[in-house]
C-alpha positions as YAML, in Angstrom:
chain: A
units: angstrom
residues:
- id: 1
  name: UNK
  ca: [6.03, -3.99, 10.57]
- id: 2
  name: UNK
  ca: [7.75, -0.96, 11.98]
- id: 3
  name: UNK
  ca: [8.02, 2.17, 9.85]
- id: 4
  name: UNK
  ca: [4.97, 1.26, 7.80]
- id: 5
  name: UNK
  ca: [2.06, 4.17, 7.49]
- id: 6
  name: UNK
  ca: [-0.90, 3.25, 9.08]
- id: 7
  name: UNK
  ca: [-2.98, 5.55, 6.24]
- id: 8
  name: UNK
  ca: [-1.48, 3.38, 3.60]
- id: 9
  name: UNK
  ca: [-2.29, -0.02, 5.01]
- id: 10
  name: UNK
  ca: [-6.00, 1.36, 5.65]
- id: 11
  name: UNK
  ca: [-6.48, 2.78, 2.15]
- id: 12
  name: UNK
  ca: [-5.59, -0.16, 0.67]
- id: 13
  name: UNK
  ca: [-7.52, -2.76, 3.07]
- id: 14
  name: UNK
  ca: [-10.47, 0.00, 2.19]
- id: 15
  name: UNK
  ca: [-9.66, -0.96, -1.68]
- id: 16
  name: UNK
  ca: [-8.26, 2.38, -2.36]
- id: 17
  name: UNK
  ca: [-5.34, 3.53, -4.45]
- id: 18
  name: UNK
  ca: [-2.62, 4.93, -3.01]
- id: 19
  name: UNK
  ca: [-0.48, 8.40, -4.01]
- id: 20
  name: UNK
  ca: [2.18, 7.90, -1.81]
- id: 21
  name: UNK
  ca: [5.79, 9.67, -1.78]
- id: 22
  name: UNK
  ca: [8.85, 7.13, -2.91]
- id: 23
  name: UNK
  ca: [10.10, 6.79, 0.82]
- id: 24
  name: UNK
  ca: [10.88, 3.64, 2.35]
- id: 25
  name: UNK
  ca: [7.57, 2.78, 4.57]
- id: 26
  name: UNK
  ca: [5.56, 3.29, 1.29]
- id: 27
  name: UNK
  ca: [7.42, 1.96, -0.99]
- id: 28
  name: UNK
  ca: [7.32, -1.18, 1.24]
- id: 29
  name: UNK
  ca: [3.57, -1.33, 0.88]
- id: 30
  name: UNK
  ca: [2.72, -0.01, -2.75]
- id: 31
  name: UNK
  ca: [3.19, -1.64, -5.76]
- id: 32
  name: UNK
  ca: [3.93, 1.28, -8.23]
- id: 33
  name: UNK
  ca: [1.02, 0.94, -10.80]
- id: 34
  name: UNK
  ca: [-0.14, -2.36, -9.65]
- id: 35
  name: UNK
  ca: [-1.57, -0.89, -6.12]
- id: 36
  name: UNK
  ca: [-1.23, 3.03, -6.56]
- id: 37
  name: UNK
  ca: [1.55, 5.55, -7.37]
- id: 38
  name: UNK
  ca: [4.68, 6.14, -5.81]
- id: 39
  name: UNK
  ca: [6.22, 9.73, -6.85]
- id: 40
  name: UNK
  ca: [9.72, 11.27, -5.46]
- id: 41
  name: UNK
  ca: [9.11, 13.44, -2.14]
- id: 42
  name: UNK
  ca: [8.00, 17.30, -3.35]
- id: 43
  name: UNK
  ca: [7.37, 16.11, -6.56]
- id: 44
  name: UNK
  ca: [4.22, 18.10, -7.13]
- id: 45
  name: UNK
  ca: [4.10, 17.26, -10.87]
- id: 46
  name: UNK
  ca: [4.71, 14.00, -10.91]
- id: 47
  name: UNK
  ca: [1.45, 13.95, -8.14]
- id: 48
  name: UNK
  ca: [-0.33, 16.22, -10.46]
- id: 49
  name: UNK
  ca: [0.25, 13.71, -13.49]
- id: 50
  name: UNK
  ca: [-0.78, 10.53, -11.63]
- id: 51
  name: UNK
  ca: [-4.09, 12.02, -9.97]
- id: 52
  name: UNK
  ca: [-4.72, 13.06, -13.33]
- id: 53
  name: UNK
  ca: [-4.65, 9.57, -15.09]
- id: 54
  name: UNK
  ca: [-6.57, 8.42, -11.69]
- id: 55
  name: UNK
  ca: [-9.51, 10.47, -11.71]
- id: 56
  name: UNK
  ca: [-9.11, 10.31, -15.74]
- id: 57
  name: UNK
  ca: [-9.89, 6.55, -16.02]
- id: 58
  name: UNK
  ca: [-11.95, 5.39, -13.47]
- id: 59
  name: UNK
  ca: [-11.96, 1.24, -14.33]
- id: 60
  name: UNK
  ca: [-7.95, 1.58, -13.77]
- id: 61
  name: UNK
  ca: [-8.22, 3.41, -10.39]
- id: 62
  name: UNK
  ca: [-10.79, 0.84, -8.92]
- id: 63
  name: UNK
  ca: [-8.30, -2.21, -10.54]
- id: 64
  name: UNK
  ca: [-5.41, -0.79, -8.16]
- id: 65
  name: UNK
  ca: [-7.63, -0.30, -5.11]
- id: 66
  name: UNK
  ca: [-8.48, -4.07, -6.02]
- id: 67
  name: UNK
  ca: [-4.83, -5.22, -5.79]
- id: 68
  name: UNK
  ca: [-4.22, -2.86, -2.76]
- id: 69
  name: UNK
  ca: [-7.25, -4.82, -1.04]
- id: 70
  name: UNK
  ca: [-6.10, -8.26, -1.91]
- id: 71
  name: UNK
  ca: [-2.38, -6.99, -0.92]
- id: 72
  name: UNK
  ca: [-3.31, -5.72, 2.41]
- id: 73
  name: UNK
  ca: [-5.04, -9.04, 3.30]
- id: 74
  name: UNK
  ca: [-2.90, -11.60, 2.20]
- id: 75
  name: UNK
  ca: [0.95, -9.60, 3.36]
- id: 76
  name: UNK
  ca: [-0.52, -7.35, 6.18]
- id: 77
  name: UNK
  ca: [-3.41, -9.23, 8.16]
- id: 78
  name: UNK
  ca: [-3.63, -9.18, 11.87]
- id: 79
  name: UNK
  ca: [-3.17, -12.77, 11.92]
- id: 80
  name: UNK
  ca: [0.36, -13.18, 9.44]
- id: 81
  name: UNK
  ca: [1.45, -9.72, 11.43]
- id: 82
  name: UNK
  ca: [0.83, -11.76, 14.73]
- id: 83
  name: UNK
  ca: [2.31, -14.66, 13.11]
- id: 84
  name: UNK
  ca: [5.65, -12.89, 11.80]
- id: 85
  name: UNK
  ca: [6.35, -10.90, 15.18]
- id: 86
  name: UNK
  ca: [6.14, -14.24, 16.86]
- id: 87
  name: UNK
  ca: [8.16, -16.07, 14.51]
- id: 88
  name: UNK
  ca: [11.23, -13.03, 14.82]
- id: 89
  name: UNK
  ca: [10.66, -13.54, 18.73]
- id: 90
  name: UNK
  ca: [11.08, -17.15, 18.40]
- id: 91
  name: UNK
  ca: [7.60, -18.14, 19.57]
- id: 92
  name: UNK
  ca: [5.75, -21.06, 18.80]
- id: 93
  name: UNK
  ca: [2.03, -21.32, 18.25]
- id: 94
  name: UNK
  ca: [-0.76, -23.80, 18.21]
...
């Protein structure tokens, strides 16, 4: 899981929604309004507009930290992380 932002993973084990910038680690972790908001890099607006309808409805923002949560459990565990780097190195377990 190279090239993935630690702050992202966190915020969403933490059940948080993520504003992240459209760039490849991110965009590899957030689902664009299913998890958080992705936005182009220097965007400013586009930020602007999605904190806005975050801190605007409330039921909506704690729904996508839910999904983050249940996405950062089930795709990006210790365990299936283990599991993956030792099924690319050809490993066997158990």
């Amino acid at each position: 899981i190279e090239g993935m932002p630690n702050t992202v993973l966190e915020a969403m084990a933490c059940g948080k929604p993520v504003l992240a910038s459209d760039v490849p680690g991110n965009r590899d972790l957030v689902e664009h309004g299913k998890t958080g908001y992705l936005f182009p890099v220097g965007d400013q607006c586009q930020l602007e507009e999605h904190l806005g309808e975050l801190a605007g409805n409330r039921s909506y923002a704690l729904e996508l930290g839910r999904n983050g949560r249940v996405r950062a459990i089930t795709c990006f565990s210790w365990e299936r992380t283990t599991r993956r780097y030792l099924d690319f190195l050809g490993c066997t377990t158990g």
